[in-house]
C-alpha positions in Angstrom: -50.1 105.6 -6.4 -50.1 103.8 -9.2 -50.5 100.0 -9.6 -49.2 97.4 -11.2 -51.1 94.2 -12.5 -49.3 90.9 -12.8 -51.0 87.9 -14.7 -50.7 84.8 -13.0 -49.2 83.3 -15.8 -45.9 86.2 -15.7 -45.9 85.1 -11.7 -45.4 81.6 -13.1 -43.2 82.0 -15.7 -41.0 83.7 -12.9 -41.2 81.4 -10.8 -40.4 78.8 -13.1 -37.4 80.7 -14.6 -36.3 81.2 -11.0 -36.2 77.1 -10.0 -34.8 76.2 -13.5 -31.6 78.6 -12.9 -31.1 77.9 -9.0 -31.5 74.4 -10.4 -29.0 74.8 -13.6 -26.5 76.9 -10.9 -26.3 74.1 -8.7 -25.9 71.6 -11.2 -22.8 73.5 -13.1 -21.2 74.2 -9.6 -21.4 70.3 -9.0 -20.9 68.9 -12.2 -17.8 66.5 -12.6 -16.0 68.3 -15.6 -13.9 66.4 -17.6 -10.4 65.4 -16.4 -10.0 67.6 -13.5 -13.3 66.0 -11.3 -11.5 62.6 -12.6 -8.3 63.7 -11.2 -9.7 65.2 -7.7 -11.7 61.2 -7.6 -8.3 59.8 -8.1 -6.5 62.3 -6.0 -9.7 61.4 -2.9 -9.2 57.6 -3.2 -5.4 57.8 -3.5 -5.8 59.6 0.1 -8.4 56.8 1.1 -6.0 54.1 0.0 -3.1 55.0 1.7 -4.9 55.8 4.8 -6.4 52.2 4.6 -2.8 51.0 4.2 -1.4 52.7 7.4 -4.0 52.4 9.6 -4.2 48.8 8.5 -0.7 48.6 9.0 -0.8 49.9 12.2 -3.4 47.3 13.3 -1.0 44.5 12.9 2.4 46.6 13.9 2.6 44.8 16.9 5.6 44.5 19.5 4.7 43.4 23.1 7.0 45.4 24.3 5.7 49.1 23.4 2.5 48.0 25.4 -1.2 48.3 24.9 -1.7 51.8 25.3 0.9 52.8 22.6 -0.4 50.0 20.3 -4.1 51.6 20.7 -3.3 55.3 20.5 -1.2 54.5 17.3 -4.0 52.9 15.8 -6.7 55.3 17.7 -4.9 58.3 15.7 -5.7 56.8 12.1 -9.5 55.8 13.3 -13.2 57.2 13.5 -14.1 57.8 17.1 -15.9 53.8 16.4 -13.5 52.2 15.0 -10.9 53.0 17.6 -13.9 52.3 20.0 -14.1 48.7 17.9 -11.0 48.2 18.3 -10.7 48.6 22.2 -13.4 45.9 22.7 -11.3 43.1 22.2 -7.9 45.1 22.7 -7.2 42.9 26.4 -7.9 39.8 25.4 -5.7 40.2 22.2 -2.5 42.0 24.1 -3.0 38.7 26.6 -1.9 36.7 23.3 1.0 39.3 22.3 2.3 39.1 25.4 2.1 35.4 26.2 3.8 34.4 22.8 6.3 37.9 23.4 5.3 38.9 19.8 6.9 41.0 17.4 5.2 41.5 14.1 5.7 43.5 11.3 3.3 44.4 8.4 3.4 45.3 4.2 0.2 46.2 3.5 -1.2 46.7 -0.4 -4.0 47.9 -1.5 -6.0 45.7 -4.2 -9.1 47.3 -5.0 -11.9 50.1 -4.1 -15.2 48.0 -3.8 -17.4 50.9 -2.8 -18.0 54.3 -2.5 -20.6 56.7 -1.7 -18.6 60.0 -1.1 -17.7 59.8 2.3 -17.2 56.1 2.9 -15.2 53.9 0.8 -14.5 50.1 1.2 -10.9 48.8 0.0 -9.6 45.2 -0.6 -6.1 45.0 1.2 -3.3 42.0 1.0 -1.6 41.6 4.3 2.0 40.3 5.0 2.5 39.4 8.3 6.8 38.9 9.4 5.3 36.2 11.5 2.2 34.7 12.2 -0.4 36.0 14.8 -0.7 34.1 18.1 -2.6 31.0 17.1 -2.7 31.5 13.3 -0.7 29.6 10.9 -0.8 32.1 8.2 1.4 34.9 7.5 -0.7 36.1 4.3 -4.5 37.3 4.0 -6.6 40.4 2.8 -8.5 42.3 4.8 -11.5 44.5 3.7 -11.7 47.7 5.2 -14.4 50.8 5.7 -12.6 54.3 5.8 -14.9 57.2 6.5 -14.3 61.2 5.9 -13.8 63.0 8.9 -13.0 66.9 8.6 -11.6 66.4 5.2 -9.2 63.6 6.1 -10.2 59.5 5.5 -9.9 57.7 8.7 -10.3 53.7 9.4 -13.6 53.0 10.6 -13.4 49.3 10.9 -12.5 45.6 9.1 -16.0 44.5 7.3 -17.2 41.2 8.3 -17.7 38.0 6.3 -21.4 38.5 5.7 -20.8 42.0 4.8 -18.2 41.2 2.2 -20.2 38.5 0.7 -22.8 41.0 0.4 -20.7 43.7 -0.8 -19.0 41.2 -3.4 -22.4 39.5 -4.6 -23.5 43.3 -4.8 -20.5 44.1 -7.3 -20.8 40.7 -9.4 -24.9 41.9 -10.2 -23.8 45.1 -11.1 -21.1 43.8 -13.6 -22.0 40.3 -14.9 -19.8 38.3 -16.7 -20.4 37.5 -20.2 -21.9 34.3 -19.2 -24.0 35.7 -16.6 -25.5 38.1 -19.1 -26.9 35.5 -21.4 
């Protein structure tokens, strides 16, 4: 039998070679080319938007008369397991409201802005347009923010953001793009 001897150095260099093209194959198999990986980011938040919209849409869809259950499965369909799960905690004491003032209330909902997005969570900036007020609310206008998350390839409502976190998310965005003013 006959053997072979490898320097250490041609063990490295192999090695070396081996990393750099795994390294270079995932790279090119992930890199966003041109137009078409601007057009599938476009396509993905088009999808997130108008999932945003419905479920948001659903949220304020309201007729007393449909009942509680068919309000929360409509809106359960459209949500993460936790945002339908958010949504059920205050569900009673909200249909007590509905059905006290016999509401029926209709919603346009518009999207206004993506805020954030890391892939599989995006945060959108909605206007509201209530046909009528809710029960003790004067207003039949507002935005909402909302958090959609991927689920099995689909965006899904995962819940409205609170106060603190949109002043966070929105002090976030103004740091990352100050105004001209800010900058000097």
């Amino acid at each position: 039998m006959k053997t072979i001897q490898i320097s250490r150095q041609k063990i490295l260099l192999a090695i070396v070679l081996g990393v750099i093209t795994t390294a270079g194959i995932l790279l090119i198999q992930n890199w966003p080319f041109g137009k078409g990986a601007d057009l599938d980011k476009s396509k993905d938040d088009s999808l997130a938007s108008s999932a945003a919209v419905t479920a948001t849409q659903n949220v304020f869809q309201i007729d007393y008369q449909e009942g509680q259950d068919a309000w929360l499965k409509r809106i359960c369909e459209q949500s993460t397991p936790a945002g339908c799960d958010l949504i059920k905690i205050g569900a009673e004491r909200m249909w007590k409201k509905y059905l006290d003032t016999k509401s029926v209330i209709s919603a346009t909902v518009q999207p206004i802005s993506k805020l954030a997005d890391n892939g599989s969570e995006q945060v959108w900036k909605l206007d509201i347009t209530l046909s009528s007020p809710l029960p003790g609310s004067n207003k039949t206008k507002d935005s909402a923010y909302v958090a959609m998350a991927k689920s099995d390839g689909a965006w899904m409502f995962d819940r409205f953001l609170l106060q603190t976190e949109i002043n966070a998310l929105l002090a976030r965005q103004k740091s990352a793009n100050p105004t001209p003013d800010q900058e000097k």
